[in-house]
N, C-alpha and C positions, 0 to 999 in steps of 0.2 A: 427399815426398807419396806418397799412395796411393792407385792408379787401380783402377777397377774397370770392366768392362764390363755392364753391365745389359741388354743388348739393342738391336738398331737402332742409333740415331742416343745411346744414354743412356749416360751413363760421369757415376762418380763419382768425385771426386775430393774428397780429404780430407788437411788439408796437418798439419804437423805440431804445429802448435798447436790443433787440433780443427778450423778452420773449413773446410766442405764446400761445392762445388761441382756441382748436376747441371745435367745438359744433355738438352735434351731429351724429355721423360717421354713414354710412348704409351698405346694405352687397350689394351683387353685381344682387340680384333680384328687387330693386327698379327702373333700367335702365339704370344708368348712370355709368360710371366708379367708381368703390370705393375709396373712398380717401386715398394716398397715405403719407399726408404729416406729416412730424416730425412736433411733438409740446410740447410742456413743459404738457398743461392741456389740458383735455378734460373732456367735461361737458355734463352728458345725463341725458336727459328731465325725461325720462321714457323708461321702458324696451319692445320696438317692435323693430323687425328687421333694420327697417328702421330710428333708431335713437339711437343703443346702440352699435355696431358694435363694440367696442372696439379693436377686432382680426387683425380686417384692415391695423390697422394701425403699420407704423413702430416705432420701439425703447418699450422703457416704460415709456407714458405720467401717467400723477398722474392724477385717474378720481375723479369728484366731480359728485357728484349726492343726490339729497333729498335734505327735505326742510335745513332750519339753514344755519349758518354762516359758515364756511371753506377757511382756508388760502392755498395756493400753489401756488408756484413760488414765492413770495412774494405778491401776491395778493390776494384780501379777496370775495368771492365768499358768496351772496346770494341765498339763495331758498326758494323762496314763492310756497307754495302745493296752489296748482289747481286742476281743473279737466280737463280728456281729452274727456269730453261730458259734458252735458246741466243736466246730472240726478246726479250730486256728485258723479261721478267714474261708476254709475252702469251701462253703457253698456260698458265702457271702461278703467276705472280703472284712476289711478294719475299722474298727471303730475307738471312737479316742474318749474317754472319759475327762468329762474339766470338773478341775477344783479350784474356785474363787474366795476373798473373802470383801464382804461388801457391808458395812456398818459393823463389823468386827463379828460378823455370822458365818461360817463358812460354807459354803453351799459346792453342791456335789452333783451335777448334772450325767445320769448313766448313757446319754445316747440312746442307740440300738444295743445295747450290750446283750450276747445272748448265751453268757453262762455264766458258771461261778465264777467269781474271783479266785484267783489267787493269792497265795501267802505274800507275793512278790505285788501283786498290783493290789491289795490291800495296805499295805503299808504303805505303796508312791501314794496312795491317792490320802490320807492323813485324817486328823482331825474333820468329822461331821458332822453339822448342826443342823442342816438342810440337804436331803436328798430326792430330786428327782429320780424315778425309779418308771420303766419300763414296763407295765402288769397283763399285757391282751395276749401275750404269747406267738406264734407261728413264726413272723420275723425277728422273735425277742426274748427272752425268758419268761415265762409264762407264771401265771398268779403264784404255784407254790415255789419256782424258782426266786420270784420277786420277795417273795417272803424270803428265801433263806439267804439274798443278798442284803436286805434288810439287815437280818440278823449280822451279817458278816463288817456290816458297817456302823450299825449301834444309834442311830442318829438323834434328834429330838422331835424333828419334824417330816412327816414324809409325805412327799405330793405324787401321788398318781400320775401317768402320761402313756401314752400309745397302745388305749384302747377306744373300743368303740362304742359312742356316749346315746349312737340312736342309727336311723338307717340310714342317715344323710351319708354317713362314712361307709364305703363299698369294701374297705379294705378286712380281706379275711381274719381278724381280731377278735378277740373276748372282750366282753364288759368288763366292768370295774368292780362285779359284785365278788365275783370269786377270791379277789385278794384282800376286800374288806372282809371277807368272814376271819381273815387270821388274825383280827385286832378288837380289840373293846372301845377304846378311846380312837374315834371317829366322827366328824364335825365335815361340816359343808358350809361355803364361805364362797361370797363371791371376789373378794382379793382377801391377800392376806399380808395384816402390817404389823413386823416383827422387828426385834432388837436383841439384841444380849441379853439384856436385862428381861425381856418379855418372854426368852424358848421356855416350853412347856418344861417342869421339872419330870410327867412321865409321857414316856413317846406317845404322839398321836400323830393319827394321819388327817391329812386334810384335802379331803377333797377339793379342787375350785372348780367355780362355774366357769362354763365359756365366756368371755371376755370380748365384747367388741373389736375390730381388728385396729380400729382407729383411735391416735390417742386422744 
């Protein structure tokens, strides 16, 4: 498959029979250009501007959202309920963790998640090859929390999301340096094209570049 990052919380994902996956989409106040591109599904976390955007985008992708099982496009789409604060929703309500698998890779998209996991939504959420991960902190868990969910999910490959990459983004977040310092194996790439056969044998993070919004 073939990852793209679009901004924020949005990564596309496009497997090797065509069928696409976004995550995410935001409106055009977060900074960055809004995402443009056609996709079979789109999956959101939770209902804030800056990750349900659905309008943005072109055609009519099939959205998945909430927790449970959901098939579309031929794929089967998990959602493990979170929160997106440290008090079980009360300063900021639900957030729903998806687990996909797309060229037999499984990928793990955190939302806003904004604490640890538990024993109980560790296990719903399964098997991880690919995790999107949350690292700018204030709305989210912040760089050493993001490491210790890391840890809690073990993955092979980890892609950064929802900090801020320069000044264009207004939103009160951290960079992306804080949660690179907890790793060695660190790469930068402007997409990223993986299989089975190609995950790293030791975890590395991968940074991506921002990504045009158009496909």
């Amino acid at each position: 498959m073939e990852i793209r990052w679009l901004g924020h919380s949005c990564f596309l994902f496009v497997g090797q029979e065509g069928v696409s996956v976004l995550t995410d989409p935001f409106d055009q106040s977060v900074g960055y250009p809004t995402p443009k591109a056609e996709t079979d599904v789109v999956t959101i976390s939770h209902h804030h501007f800056d990750h349900d955007a659905v309008q943005v985008l072109p055609g009519k992708p099939q959205v998945i959202e909430g927790p449970g099982r959901q098939t579309a496009a031929g794929l089967t789409f998990k959602g493990t309920a979170t929160f997106h604060d440290a008090e079980r929703g009360a300063k900021r309500g639900q957030n729903t963790v998806f687990s996909f698998t797309l060229d037999g890779v499984s990928v793990v998209h955190l939302g806003d998640l904004g604490h640890l996991l538990t024993p109980e939504q560790r296990e719903g959420i399964g098997t991880v090859d690919i995790v999107c991960v949350p690292v700018g902190g204030f709305y989210t868990i912040d760089a050493g929390q993001a490491y210790e969910t890391v840890q809690q999910l073990n993955p092979k490959v980890i892609l950064p999301m929802h900090y801020k990459p320069d000044e264009a983004v207004t939103l009160p977040i951290a960079g992306v340096d804080d949660f690179l310092q907890h790793f060695t194996q660190v790469k930068k790439a402007k997409t990223l094209e993986i299989s089975r056969a190609s995950l790293p044998q030791t975890q590395e993070v991968v940074v991506l570049e921002f990504s045009a919004p158009g496909k």
